[in-house]
C-alpha positions as CSV (number, residue, x, y, z in Angstrom):
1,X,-27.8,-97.8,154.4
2,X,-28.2,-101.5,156.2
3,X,-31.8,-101.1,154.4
4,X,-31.0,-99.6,151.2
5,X,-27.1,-99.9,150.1
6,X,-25.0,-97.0,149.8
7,X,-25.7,-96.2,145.9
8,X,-29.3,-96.4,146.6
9,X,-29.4,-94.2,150.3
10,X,-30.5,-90.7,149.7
11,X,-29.9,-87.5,151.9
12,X,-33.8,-87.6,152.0
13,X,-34.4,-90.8,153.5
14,X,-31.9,-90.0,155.8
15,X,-33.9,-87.0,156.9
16,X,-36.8,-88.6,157.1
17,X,-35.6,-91.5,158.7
18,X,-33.7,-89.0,161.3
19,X,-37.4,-87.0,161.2
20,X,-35.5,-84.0,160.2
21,X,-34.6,-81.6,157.8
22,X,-32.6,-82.2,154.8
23,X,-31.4,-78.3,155.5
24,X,-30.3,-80.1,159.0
25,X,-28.5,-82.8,157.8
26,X,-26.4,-81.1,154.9
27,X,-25.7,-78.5,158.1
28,X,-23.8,-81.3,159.3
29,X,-22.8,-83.6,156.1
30,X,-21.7,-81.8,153.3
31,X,-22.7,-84.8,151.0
32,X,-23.7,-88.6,151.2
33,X,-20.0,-90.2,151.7
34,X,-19.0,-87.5,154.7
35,X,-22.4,-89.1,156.4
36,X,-21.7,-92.6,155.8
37,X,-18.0,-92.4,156.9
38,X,-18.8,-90.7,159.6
39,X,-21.6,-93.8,161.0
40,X,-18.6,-95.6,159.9
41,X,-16.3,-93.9,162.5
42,X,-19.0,-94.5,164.9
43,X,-18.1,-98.1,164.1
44,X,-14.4,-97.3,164.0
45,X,-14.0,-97.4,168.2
46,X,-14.6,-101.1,168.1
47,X,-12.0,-101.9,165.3
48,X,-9.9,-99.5,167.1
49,X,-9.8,-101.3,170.0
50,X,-9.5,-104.5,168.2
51,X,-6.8,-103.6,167.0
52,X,-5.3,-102.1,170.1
53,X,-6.4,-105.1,172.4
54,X,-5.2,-108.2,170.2
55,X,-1.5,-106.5,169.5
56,X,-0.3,-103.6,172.3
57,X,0.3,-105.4,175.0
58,X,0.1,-102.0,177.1
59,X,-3.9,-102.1,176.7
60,X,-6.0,-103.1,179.9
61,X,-8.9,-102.7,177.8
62,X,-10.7,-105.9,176.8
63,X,-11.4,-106.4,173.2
64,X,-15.3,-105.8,171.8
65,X,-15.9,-108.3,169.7
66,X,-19.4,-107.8,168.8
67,X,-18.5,-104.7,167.3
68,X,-15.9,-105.3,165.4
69,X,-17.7,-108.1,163.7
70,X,-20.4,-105.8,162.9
71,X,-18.2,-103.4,161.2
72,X,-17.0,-105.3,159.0
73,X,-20.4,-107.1,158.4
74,X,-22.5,-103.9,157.7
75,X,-19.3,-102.3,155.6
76,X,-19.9,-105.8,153.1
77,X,-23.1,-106.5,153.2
78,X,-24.9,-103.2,152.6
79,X,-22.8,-102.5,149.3
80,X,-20.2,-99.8,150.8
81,X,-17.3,-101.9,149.6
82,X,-18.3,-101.8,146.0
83,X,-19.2,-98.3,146.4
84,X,-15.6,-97.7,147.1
85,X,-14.1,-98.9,144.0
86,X,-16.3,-97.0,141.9
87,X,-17.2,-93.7,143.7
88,X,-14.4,-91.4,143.9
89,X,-15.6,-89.2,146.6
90,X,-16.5,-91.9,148.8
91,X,-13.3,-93.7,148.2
92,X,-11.4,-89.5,149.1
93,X,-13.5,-89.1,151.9
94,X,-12.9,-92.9,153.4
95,X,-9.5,-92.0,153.1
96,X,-9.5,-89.1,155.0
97,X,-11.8,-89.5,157.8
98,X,-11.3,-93.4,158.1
99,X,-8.0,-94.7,156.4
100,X,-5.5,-91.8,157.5
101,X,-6.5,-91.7,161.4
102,X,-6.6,-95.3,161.5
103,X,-3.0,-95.8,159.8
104,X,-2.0,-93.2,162.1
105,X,-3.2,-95.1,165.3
106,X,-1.5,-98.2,163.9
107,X,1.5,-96.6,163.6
108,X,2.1,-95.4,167.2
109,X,0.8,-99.0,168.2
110,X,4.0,-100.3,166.3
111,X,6.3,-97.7,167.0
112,X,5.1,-98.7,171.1
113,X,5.7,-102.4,170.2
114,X,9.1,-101.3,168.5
115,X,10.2,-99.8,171.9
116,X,9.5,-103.1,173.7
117,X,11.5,-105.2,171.1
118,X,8.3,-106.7,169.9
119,X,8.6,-105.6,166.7
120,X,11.9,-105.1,164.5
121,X,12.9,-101.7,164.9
122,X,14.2,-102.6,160.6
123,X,10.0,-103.0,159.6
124,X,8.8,-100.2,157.5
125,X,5.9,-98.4,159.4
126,X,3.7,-98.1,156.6
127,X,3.7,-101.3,155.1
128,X,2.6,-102.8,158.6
129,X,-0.2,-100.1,159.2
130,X,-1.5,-101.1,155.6
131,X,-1.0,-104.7,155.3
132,X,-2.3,-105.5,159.4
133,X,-5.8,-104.4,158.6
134,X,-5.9,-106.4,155.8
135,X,-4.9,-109.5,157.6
136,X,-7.1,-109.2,160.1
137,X,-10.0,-108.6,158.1
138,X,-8.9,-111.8,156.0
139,X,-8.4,-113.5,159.2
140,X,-11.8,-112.6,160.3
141,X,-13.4,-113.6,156.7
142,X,-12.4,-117.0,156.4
143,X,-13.0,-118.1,159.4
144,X,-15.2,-116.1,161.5
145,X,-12.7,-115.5,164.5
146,X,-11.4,-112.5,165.7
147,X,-7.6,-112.7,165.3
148,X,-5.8,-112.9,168.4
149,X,-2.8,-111.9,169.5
150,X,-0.6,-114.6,168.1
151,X,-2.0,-113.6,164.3
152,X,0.9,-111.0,163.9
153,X,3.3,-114.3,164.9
154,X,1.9,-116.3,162.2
């Protein structure tokens, strides 16, 4: 996909590229988008942590930096983005495998920073699981820096 952009990426040259099957790979994929969101996810740990790292303060992990700025280079620089807003299945498929665990992680993150008085126990859950990403990725966009943990205070 790095090579080709998602409209252009083909099951085939996956298989080739993979020196495989295509019978293999739609074993595994059902379709193009399940494949691509799933390299995604492989992506997903470092954002994940990210996220973690820069905003529960109950993490002794250290943040990977590297990969979280590769994520979100590869996901707008390879065409996925604009693939989202006019492919339907990609954009159902993001949302399941990517967008739902994600907001879901988030949400317990909060809920832990609720418990410590970090966060007002008032916020609505959702709208801070949807809108943090955002800002971060903003955050990250503008000015090249990973947010740290004071972006939430800002």
């Amino acid at each position: 996909m790095a090579e080709l952009g998602y409209d252009r990426l083909t099951m085939e040259a996956v298989a080739a590229r993979a020196h495989s099957s295509k019978t293999t790979i739609y074993r595994r994929w059902p379709g193009k988008a399940e494949l691509v969101v799933d390299a995604l996810n492989g992506l997903k740990g470092a954002m994940r942590c990210l996220i973690r790292d820069r905003f529960d303060t109950t993490s002794k992990r250290s943040p990977r930096t590297p990969g979280a700025r590769t994520a979100v280079r590869r996901a707008t620089d390879d065409g996925f983005i604009t693939a989202l807003a006019h492919d339907a299945e990609l954009r159902r498929v993001f949302g399941e495998r990517f967008i739902e665990p994600h907001t879901a992680t988030l949400k317990a993150v909060f809920l832990r920073a609720m418990g410590r008085g970090e966060v007002n126990p008032e916020r609505d859950l959702e709208q801070l699981a949807s809108l943090y990403p955002a800002l971060m990725i903003r955050h990250l966009l503008t000015t090249g820096e990973i947010p740290g943990r004071t972006l939430p205070n800002r």
